[in-house]
LUMZA-296432 format. One line per 4 residues: number of its first residue (from 1); their letters; for each residue x, z negated, y negated of C-alpha. Coordinates in nm, 3 decimals. Layout:
NUM> a> X/Z/Y; ... $
This chain:
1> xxxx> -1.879/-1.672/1.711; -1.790/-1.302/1.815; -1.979/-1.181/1.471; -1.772/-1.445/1.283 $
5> xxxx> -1.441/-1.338/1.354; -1.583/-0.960/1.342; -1.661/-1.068/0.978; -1.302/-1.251/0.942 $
9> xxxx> -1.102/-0.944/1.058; -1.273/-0.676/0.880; -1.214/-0.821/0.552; -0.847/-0.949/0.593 $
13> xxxx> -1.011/-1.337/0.516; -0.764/-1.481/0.715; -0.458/-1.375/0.457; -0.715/-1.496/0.219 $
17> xxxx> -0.763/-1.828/0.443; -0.384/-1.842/0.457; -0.281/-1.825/0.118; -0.498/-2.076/0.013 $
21> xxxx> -0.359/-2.323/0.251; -0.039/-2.303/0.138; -0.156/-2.300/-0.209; -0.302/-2.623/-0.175 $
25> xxxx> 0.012/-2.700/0.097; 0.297/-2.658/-0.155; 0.100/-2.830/-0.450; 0.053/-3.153/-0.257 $
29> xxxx> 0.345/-3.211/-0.019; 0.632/-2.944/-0.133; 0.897/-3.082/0.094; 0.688/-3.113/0.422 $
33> xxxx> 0.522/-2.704/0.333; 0.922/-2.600/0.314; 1.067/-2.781/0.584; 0.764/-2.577/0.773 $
37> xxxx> 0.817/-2.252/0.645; 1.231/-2.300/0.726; 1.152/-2.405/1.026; 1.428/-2.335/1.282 $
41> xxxx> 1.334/-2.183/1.627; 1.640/-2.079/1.774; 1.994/-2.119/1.620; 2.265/-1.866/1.726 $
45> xxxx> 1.990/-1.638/1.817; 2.049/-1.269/1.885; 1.797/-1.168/1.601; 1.743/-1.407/1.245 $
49> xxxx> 1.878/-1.481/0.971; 2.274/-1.371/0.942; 2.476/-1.707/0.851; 2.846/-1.731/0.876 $
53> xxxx> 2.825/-1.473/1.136; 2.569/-1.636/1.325; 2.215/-1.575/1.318; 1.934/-1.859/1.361 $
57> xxxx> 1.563/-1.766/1.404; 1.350/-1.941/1.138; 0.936/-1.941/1.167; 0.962/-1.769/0.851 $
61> xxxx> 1.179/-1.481/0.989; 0.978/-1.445/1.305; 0.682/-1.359/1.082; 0.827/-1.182/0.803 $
65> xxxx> 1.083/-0.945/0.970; 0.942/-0.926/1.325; 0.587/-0.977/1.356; 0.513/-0.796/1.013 $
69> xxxx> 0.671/-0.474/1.166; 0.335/-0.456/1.375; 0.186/-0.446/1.019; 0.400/-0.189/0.905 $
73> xxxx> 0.332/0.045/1.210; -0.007/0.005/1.116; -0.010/0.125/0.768; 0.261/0.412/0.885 $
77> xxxx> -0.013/0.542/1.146; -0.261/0.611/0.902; 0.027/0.811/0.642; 0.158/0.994/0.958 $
81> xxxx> -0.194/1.069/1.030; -0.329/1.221/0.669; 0.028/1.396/0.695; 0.061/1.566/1.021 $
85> xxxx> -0.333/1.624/1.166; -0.481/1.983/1.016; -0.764/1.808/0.819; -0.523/1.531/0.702 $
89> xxxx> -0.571/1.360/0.341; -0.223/1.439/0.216; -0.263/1.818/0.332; -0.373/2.075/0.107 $
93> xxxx> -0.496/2.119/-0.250; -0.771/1.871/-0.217; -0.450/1.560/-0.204; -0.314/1.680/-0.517 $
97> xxxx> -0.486/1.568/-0.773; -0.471/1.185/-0.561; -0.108/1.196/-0.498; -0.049/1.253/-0.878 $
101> xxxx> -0.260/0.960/-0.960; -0.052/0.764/-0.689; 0.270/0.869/-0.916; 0.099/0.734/-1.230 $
105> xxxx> -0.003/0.409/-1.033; 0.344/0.386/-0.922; 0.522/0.449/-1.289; 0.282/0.263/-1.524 $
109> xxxx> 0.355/-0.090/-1.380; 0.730/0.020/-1.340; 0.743/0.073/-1.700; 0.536/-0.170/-1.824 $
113> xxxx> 0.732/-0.464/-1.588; 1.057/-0.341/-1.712; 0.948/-0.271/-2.080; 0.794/-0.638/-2.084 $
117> xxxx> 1.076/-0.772/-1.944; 1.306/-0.601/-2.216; 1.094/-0.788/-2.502; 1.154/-1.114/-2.318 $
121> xxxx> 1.530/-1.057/-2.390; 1.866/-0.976/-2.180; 1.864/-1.292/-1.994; 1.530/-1.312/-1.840 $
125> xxxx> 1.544/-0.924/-1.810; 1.915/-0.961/-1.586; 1.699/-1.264/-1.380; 1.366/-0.990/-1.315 $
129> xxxx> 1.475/-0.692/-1.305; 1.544/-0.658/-0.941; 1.156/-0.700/-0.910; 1.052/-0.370/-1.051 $
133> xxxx> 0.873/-0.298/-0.741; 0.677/-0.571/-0.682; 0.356/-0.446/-0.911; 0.376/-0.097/-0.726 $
137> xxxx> 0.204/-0.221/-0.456; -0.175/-0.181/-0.343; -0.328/-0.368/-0.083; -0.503/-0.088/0.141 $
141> xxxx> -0.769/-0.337/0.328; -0.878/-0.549/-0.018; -0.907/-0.224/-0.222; -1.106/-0.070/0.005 $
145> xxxx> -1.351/-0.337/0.033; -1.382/-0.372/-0.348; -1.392/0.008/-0.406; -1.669/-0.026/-0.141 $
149> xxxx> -1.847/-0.306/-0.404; -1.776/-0.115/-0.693; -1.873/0.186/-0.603; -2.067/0.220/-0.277 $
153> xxxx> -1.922/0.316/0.038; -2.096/0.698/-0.008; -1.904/0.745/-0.309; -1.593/0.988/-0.338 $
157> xxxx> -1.412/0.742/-0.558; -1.373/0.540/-0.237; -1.231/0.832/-0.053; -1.025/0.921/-0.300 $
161> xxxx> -0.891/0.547/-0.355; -0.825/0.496/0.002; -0.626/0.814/-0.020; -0.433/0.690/-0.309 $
165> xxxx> -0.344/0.361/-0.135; -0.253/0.515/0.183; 0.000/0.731/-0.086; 0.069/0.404/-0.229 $
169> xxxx> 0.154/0.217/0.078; 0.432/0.556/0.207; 0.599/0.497/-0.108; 0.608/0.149/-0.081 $
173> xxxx> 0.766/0.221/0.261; 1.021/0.427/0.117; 1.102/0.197/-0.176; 1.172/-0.089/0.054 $
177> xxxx> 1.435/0.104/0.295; 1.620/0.270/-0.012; 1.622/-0.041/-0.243; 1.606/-0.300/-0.097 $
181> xxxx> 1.871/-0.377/0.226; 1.812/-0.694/0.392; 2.195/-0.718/0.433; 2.549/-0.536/0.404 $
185> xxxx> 2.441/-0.169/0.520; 2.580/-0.048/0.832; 2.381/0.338/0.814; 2.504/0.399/1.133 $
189> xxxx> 2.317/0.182/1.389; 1.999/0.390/1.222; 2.184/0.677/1.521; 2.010/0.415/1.769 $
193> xxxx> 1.703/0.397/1.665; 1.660/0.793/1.571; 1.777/0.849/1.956; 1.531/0.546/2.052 $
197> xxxx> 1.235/0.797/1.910; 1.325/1.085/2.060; 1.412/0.954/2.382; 1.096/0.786/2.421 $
201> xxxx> 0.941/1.108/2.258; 1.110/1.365/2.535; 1.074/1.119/2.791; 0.720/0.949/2.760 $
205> xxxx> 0.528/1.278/2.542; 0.690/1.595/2.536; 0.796/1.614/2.931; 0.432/1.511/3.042 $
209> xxxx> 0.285/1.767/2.889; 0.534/2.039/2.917; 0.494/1.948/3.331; 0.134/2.045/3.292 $
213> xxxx> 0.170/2.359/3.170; -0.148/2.550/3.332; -0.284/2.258/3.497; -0.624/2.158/3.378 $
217> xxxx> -0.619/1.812/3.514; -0.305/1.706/3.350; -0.151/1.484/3.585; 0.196/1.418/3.444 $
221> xxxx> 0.050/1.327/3.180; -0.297/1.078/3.307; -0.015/0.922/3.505; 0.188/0.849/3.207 $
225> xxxx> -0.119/0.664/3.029; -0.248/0.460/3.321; 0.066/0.396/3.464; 0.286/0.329/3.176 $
229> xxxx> 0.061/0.311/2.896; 0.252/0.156/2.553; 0.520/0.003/2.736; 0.780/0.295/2.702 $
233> xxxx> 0.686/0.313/2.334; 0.710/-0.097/2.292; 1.094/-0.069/2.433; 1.157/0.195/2.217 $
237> xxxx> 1.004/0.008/1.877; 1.231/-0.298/2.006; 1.553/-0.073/2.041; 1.436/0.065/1.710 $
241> xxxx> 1.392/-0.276/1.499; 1.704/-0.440/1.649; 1.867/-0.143/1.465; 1.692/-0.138/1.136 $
245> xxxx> 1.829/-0.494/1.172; 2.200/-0.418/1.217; 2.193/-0.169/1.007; 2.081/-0.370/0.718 $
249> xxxx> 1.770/-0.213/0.614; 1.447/-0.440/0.640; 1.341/-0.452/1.029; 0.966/-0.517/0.925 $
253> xxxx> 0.992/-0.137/0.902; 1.181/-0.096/1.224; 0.885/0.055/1.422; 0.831/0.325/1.168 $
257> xxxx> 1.045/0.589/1.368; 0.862/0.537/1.694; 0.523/0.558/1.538; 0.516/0.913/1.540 $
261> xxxx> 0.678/0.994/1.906; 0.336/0.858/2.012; 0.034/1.114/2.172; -0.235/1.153/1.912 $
265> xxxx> -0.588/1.327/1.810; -0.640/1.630/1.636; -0.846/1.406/1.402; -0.892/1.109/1.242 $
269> xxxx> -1.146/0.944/1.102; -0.922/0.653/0.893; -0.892/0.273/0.997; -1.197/0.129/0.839 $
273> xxxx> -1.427/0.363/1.037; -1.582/0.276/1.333; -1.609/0.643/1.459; -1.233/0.634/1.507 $
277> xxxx> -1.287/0.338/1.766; -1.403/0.631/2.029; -1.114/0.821/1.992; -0.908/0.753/2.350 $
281> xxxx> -0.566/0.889/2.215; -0.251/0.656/2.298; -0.183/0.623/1.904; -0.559/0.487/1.821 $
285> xxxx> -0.575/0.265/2.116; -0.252/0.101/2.032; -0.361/0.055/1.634; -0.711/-0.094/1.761 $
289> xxxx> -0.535/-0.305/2.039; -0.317/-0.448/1.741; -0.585/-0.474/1.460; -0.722/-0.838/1.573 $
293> xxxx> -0.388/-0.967/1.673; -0.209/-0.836/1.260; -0.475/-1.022/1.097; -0.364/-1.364/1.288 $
297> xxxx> -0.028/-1.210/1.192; -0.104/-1.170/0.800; -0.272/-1.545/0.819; 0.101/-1.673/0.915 $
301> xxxx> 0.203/-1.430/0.697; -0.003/-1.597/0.368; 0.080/-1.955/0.508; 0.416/-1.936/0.487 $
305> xxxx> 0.493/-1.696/0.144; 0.204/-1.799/-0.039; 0.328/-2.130/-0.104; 0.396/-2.164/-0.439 $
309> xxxx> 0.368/-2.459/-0.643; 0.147/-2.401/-0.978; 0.453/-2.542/-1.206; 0.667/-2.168/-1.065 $
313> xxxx> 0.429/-2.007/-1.314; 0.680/-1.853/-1.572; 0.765/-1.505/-1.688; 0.762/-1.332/-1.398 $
317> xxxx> 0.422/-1.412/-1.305; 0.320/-1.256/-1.633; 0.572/-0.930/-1.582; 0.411/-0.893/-1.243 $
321> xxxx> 0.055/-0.954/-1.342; 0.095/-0.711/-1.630; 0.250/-0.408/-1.465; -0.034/-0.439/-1.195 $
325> xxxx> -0.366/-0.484/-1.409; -0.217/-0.312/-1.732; 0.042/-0.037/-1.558; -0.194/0.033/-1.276 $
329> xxxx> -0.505/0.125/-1.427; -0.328/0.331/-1.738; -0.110/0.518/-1.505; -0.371/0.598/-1.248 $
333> xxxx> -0.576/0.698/-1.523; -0.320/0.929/-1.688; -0.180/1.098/-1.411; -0.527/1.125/-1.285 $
337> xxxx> -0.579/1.326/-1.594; -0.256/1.507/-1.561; -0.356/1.627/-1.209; -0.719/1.721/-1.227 $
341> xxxx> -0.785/1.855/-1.619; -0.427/1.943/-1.709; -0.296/2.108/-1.372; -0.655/2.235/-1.266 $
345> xxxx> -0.628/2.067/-0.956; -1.011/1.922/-1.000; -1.154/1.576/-0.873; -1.385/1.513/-0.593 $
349> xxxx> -1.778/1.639/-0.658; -1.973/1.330/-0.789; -1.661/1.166/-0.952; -1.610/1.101/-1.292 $
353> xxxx> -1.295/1.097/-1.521; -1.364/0.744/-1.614; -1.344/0.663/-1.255; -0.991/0.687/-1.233 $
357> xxxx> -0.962/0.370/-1.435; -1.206/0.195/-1.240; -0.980/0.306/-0.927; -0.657/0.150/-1.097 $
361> xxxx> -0.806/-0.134/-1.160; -0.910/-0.187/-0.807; -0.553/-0.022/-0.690; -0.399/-0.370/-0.883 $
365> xxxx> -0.484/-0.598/-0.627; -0.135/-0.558/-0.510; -0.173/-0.916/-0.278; -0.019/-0.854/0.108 $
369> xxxx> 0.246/-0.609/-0.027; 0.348/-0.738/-0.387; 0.404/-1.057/-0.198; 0.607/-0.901/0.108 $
373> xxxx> 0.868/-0.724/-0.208; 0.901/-1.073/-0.407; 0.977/-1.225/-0.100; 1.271/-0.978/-0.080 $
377> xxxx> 1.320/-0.871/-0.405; 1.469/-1.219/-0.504; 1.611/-1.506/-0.317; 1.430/-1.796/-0.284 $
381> xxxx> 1.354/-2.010/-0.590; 1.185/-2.018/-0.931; 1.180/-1.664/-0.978; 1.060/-1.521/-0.617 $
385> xxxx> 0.762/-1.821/-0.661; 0.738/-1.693/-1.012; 0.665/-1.310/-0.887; 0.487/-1.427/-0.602 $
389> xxxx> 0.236/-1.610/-0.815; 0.197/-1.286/-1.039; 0.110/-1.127/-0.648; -0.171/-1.385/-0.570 $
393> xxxx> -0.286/-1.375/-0.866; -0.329/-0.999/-0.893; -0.631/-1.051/-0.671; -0.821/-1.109/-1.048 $
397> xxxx> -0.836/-0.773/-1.051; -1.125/-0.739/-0.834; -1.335/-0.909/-1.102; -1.221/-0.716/-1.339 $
401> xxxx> -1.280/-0.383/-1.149; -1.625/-0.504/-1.073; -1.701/-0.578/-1.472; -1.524/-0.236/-1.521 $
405> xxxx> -1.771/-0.060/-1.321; -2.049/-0.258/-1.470; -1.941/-0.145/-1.837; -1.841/0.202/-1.730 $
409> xxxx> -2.207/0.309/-1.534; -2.127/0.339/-1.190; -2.340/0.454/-1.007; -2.321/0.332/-0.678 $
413> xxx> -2.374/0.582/-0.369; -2.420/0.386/-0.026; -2.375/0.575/0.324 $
């Protein structure tokens, strides 16, 4: 059973198990799948949604805005990590030609969702347009695993596509605090949770250590992590969301200041290794102690936004679809180009030009995030089921990458 849920958890096949539920869910018994997803758990709650200056706690809010911040802090660990550590992936020359390629896989679908959505005419391009973001997205667990198919998990494509996804996923971050407020914006409750970090960081990380100046066995700070472990930094993350909250930027990305107040390594090895299990830094321990307990997270999280009856399916699905598997590849491709033929800045040894397509194409599996901006993007209705549906079905594009590296000679390089 233990080997089962390994398997489960690895591959994110609970979202997967998720989605399809509600797929099936919404398509049979609409009214019962919504009245679930709305489902109210506390009205005049101190955290929810904001109604006539009340706010009620909905299932769907629970998961979307609190529980997904776990998610969040997840994917910030690893950007924080390839930003700050010496031998990180977004240090140096060897990022550059990546992080271009990231632009490209950023701008194609832009353009190409807006551009399509220009030929559709004013009206439907008014009703869309807020949704330019959606097909930016790439889902950093399902692109790894079918990079890992495509090419073989010795390859430096796959090194350089989780590195691109990573990128991905920071601007995505960015993207959804500047453009997209969950409310009326109130800039100044962010004051609480910048003092929230560096509180916590003084307080729980900096003091410690500056206490054990000259002392080899540390105490300070070996008190600090068997005594009070995560608990300092879990009071600060809640101080932290309830202000993202207030201050009307998405709270799913309230934990993002506290992530790095936390003790780390000098190294990482990157989430999908299993070396970085043996690193005993606070940081790791807390992303490992969270890993199994997300992915019951992100099945909630596909049950209850995946739902989308098959009759939604209108021009949106098609903008979305077509700035993911059309702008992603072509952008990733050019900029790719750009960074390593144009600008000199090289690619990896053993990788190809070509492969930069083959990496865009796997990059368009947008899934997990595309689905997190529709869901904010627009309000609920025909055109957030419409983009959502151009999200789910974005997961084509591991075929497609998998016929692309057929057609294109991969050669695959296992570990």
């Amino acid at each position: 059973m233990y080997r089962v849920w390994n398997f489960l958890t690895n591959y994110s096949l609970l979202l997967i198990f998720g989605a399809l539920i509600a797929l099936v869910w919404a398509n049979t018994n609409p009214d019962s799948y919504h009245h679930f997803v709305e489902f109210v758990i506390w009205d005049n709650a101190p955290i929810g949604h904001l109604h006539d200056g009340h706010r009620t706690l909905t299932l769907h809010y629970l998961i979307n805005d609190v529980l997904m911040a776990f998610f969040f802090a997840i994917a910030a660990k690893e950007v924080w990590e390839a930003i700050i550590l010496n031998e990180g992936s977004l240090r140096g020359k060897k990022a550059a030609t990546p992080l271009i390629a990231t632009a490209g896989g950023m701008l194609g679908p832009i353009t190409v969702y807006l551009g399509l959505a220009m030929l559709f005419g004013s009206d439907t391009f008014d009703a869309v347009k807020n949704g330019w973001a959606i097909p930016t997205a790439t889902d950093i667990a399902f692109s790894y695993l079918v990079g890992r198919l495509v090419f073989g998990a010795g390859h430096p494509a796959v090194r350089f596509l989780l590195l691109l996804a990573i990128a991905d996923d920071a601007g995505g971050l960015i993207i959804l605090a500047i453009f997209y407020p969950s409310g009326d914006l109130a800039p100044q409750w962010l004051l609480v949770s910048l003092a929230a970090a560096i509180s916590v960081f003084v307080l729980a990380n900096w003091l410690p250590r500056y206490l054990d100046r000259g002392d080899q066995l540390r105490r300070n700070s070996t008190w600090m992590r068997q005594k009070l472990s995560f608990w300092p930094y879990l009071l600060a993350a809640a101080v932290s969301w309830y202000a993202f909250q207030e201050s009307g930027i998405h709270p799913a990305l309230g934990l993002l200041p506290i992530v790095p107040t936390i003790p780390h390594a000098d190294r990482a090895f990157g989430l999908f290794s299993a070396a970085e299990e043996h690193l005993t830094d606070l940081l790791n321990y807390i992303e490992h102690a969270l890993k199994h307990p997300v992915e019951i997270v992100l099945f909630f999280f596909g049950l209850l936004n995946a739902g989308v009856e098959f009759s939604a399916i209108s021009e949106p699905t098609w903008l979305v679809l077509a700035g993911l598997i059309i702008g992603k590849p072509v952008g990733v491709l050019l900029f790719g180009i750009l960074g390593a033929h144009v600008l000199k800045f090289g690619l990896p040894e053993g990788m190809r030009t070509v492969d930069l397509f083959i990496i865009g194409c796997v990059a368009a599996i947008g899934f997990t995030v595309s689905l997190f901006v529709a869901s904010v993007a627009f309000d609920p209705g025909p055109v957030q089921d419409a983009a959502k549906m151009g999200a789910l079905l974005s997961f084509g594009a591991a075929g497609i990458s998998l016929v692309a590296g057929k057609l294109l000679r991969v050669q695959k390089q296992e570990l």
